[in-house]
FILOGU-599293 format. One record per residue: residue number from 1; residue in three letters; chain; y, x, z of N, C-alpha, C, CB in turn. Coordinates in pm, 1 decimal. Glycine has a CB too. Layout:
! residues N
    nr   rest   kette        n_v        n_u        n_w       ca_v       ca_u       ca_w        c_v        c_u        c_w       cb_v       cb_u       cb_w
   NUM    Ala       A          Y          X          Z          Y          X          Z          Y          X          Z          Y          X          Z
...
//
This chain:
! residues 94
    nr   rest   kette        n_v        n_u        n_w       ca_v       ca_u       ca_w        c_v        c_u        c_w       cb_v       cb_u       cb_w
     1    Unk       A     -119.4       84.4        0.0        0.0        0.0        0.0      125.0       88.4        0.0        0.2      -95.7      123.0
     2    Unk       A      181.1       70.5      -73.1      348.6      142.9      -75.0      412.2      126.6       15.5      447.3      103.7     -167.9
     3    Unk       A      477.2      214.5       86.1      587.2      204.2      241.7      734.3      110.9      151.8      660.3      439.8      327.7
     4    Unk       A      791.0       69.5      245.0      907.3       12.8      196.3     1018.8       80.6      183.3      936.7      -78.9      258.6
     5    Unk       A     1102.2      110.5       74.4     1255.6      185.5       97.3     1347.7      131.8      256.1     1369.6      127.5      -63.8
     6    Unk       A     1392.6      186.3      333.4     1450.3      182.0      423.2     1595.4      182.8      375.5     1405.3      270.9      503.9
     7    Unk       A     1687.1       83.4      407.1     1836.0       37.4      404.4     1902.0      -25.5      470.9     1866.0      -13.6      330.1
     8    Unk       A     2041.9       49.8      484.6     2133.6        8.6      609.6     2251.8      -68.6      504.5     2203.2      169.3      724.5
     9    Unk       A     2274.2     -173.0      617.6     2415.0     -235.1      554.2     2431.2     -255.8      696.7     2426.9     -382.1      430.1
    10    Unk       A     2586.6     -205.3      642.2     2692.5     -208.5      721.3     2762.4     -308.9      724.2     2761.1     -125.6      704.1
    11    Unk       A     2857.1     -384.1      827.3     2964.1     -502.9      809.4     3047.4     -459.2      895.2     2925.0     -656.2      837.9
    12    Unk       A     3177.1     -380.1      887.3     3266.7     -428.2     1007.0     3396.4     -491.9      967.9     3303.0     -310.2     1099.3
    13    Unk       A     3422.4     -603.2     1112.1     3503.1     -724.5     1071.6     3519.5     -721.6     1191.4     3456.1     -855.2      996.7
    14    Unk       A     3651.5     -805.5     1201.0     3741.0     -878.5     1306.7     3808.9    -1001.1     1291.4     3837.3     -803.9     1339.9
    15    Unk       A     3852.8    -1053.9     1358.9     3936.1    -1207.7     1320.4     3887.4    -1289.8     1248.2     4056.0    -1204.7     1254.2
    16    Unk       A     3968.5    -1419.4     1310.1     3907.7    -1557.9     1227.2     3874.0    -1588.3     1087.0     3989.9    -1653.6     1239.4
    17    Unk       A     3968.7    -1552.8     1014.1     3976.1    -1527.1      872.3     3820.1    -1445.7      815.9     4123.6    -1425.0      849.1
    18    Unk       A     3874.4    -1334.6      847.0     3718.8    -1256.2      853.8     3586.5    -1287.5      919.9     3733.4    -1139.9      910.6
    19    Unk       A     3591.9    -1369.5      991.4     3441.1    -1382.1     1087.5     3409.7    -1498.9      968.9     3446.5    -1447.9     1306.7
    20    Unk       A     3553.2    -1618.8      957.2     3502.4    -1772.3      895.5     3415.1    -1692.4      735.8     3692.4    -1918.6      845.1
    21    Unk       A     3501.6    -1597.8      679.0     3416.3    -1548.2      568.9     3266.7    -1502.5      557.2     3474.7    -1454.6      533.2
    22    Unk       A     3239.6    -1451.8      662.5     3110.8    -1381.7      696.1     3002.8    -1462.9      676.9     3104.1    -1333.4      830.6
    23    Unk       A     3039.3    -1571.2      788.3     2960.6    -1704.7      832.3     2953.5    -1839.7      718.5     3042.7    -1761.5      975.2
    24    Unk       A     3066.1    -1840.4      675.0     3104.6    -1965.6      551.3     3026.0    -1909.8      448.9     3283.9    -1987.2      491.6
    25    Unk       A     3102.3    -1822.3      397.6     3064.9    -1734.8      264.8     2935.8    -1588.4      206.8     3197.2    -1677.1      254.5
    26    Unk       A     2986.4    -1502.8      248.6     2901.5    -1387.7      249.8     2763.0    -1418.5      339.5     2988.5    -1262.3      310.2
    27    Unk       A     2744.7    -1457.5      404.2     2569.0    -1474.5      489.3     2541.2    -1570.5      384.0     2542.2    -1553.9      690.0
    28    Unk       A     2535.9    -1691.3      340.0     2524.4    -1782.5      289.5     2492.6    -1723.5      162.8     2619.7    -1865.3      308.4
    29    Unk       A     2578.0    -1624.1       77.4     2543.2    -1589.3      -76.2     2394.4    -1480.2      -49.8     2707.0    -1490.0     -169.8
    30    Unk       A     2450.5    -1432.7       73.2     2309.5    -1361.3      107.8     2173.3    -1399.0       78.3     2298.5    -1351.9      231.1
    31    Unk       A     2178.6    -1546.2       95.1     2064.3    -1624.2      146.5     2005.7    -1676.1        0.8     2113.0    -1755.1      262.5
    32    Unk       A     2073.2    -1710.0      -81.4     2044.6    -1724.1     -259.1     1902.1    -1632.0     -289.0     2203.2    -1639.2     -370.9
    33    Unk       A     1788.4    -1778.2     -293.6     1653.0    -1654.9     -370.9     1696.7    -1544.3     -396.5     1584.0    -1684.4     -519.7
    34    Unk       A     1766.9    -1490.3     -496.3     1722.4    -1398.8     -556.2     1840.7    -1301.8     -501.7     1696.2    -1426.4     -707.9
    35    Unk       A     1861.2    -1304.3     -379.6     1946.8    -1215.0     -337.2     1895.0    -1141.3     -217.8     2067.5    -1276.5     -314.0
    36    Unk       A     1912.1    -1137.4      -75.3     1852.1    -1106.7       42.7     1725.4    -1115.8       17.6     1888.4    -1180.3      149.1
    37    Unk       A     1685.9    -1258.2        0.1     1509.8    -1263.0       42.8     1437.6    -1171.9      -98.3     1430.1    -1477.7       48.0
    38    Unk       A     1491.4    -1168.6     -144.3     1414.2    -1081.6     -272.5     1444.0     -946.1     -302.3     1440.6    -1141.0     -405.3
    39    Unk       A     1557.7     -912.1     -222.4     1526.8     -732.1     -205.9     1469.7     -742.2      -86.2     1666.6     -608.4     -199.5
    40    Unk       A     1472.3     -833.0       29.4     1394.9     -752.4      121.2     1214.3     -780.0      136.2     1470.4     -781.5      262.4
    41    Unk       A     1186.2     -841.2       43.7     1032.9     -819.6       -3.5      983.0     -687.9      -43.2     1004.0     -900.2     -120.1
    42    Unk       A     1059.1     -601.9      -90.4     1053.4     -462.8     -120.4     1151.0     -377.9      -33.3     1083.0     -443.7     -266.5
    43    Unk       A     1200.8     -387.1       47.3     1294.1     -266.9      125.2     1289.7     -312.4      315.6     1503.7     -279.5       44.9
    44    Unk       A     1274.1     -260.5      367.5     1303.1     -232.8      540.3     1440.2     -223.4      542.4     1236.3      -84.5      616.8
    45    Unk       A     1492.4     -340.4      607.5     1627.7     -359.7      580.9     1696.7     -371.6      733.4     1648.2     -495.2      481.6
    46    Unk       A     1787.7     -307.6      761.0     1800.6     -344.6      927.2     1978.1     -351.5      882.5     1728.3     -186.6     1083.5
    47    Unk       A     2061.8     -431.2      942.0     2176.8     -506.8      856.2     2258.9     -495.9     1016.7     2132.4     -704.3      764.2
    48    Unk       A     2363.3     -392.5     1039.6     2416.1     -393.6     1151.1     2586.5     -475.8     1122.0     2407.6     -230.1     1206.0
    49    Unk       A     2608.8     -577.7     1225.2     2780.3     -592.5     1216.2     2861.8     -524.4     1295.6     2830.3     -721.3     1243.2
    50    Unk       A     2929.2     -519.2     1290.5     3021.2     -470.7     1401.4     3133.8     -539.9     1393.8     3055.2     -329.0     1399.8
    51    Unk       A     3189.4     -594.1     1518.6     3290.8     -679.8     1584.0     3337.6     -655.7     1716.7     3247.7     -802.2     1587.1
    52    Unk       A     3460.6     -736.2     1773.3     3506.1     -706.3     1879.8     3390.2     -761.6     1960.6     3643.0     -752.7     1902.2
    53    Unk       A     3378.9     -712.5     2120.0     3342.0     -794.2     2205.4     3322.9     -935.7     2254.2     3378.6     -763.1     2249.0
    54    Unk       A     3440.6    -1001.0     2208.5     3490.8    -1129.5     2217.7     3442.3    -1193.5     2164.6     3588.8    -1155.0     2196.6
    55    Unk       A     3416.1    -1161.1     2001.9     3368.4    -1207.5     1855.7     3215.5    -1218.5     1859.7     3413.4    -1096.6     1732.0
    56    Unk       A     3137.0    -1130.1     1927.8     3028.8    -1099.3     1874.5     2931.5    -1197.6     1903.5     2994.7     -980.2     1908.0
    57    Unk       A     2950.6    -1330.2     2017.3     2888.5    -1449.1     2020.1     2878.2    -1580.0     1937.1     2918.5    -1476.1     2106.7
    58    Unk       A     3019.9    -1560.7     1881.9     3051.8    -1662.5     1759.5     2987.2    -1605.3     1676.4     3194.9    -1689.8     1707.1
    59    Unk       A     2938.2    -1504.9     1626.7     2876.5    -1473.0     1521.4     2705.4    -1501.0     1538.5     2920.0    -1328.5     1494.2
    60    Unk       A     2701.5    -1431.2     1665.7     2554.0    -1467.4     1722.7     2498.9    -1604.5     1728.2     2544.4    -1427.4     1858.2
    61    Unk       A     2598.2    -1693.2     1730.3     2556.1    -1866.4     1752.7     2527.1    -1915.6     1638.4     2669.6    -1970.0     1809.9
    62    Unk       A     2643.6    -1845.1     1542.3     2641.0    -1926.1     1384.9     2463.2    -1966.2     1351.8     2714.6    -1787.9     1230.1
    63    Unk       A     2471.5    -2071.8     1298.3     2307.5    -2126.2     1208.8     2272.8    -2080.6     1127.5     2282.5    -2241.4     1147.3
    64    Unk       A     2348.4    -1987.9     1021.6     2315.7    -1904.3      931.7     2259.8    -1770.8      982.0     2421.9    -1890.1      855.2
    65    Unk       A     2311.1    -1747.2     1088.0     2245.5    -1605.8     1111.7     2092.8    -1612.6     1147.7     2321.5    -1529.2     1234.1
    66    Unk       A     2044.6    -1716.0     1199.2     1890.3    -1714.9     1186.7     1772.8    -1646.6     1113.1     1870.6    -1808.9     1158.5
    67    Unk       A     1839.0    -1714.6      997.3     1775.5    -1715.9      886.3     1790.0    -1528.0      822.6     1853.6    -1851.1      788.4
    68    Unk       A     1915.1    -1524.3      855.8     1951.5    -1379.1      804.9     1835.5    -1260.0      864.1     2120.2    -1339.2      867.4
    69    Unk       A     1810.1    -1305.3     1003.2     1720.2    -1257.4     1112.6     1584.7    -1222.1     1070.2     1708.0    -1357.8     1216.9
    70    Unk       A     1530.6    -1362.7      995.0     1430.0    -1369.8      927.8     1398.6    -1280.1      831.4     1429.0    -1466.6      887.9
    71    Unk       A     1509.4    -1233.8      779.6     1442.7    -1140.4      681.0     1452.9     -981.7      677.7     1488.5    -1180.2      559.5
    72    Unk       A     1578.0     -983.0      802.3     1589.3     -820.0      823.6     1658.3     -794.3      958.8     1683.7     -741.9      698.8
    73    Unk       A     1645.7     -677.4     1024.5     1631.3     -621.6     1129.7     1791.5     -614.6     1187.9     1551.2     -490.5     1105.4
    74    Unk       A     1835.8     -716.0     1257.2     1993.9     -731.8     1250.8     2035.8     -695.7     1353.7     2053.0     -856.7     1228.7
    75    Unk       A     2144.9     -674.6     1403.5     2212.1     -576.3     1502.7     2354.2     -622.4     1506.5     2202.2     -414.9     1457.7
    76    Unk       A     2387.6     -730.0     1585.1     2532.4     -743.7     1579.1     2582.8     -707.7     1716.1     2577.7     -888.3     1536.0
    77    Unk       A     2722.5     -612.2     1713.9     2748.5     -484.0     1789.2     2886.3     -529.7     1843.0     2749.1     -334.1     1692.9
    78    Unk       A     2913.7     -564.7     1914.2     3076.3     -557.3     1972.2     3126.2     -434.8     2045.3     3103.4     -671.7     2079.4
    79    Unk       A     3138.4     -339.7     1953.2     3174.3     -246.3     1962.7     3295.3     -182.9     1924.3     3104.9     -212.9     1936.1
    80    Unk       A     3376.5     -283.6     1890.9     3518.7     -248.7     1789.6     3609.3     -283.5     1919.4     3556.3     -371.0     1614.6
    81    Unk       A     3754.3     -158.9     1951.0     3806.5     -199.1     2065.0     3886.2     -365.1     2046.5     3907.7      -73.6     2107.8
    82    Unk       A     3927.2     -453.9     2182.9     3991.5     -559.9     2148.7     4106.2     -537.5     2094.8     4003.8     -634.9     2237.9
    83    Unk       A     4183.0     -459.5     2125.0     4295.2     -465.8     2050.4     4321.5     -435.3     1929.7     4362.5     -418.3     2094.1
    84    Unk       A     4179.2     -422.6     1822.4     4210.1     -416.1     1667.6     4302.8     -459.3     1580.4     4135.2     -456.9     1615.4
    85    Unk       A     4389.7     -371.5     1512.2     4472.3     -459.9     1439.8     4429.8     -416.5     1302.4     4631.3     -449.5     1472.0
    86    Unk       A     4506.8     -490.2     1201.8     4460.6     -411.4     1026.5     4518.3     -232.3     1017.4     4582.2     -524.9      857.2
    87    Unk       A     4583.3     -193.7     1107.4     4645.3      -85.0     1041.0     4573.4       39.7     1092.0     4800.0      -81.4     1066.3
    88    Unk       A     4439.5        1.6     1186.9     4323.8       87.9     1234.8     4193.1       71.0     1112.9     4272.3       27.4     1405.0
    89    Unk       A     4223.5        2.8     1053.3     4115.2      -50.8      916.6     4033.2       63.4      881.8     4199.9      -99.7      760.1
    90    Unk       A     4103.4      195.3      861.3     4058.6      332.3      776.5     3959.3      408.1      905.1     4227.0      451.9      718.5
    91    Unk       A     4063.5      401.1     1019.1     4011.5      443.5     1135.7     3837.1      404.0     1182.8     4114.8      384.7     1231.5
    92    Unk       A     3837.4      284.8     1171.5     3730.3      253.0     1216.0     3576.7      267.3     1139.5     3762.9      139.6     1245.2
    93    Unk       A     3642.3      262.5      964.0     3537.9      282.3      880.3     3497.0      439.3      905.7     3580.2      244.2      728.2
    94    Unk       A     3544.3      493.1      928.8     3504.7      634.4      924.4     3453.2      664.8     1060.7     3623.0      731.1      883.5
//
């Protein structure tokens, strides 16, 4: 049997705007047959977010993230300080 390619995705986000996208939009396109569930039939996928402290339960509750669960090894991190603003954006990716 062939081992699986191993892959990280990254997410870091903050604020409403950004979380409603995550949860509304992006998890959701994730979830499209032929998107998530069909690379991760072939790849070991472990999918970390990163968010403030505050944030990281609203994300954890959402109904979509279940499913996301289901198919790969997820890790959502409140690890971003609270007082994030956009102009730490560069800061934090790196």
């Amino acid at each position: 049997m062939d081992k699986k390619l191993k892959v990280l995705i990254v997410t870091v986000l903050w604020g409403d705007w950004h979380i409603d996208a995550l949860l509304n939009v992006n998890l959701r396109t994730l979830l499209a047959p032929g998107n998530l569930p069909r690379f991760a039939d072939s790849h070991d996928i472990t999918y970390w977010i990163h968010t403030r402290p505050s944030e990281r339960r609203r994300i954890e509750r959402a109904p979509v993230v279940d499913p996301i669960a289901d198919l790969v090894d997820l890790k959502i991190e409140g690890s971003l300080p609270e007082d994030m603003v956009s102009d730490h954006i560069f800061l934090v990716h790196h």
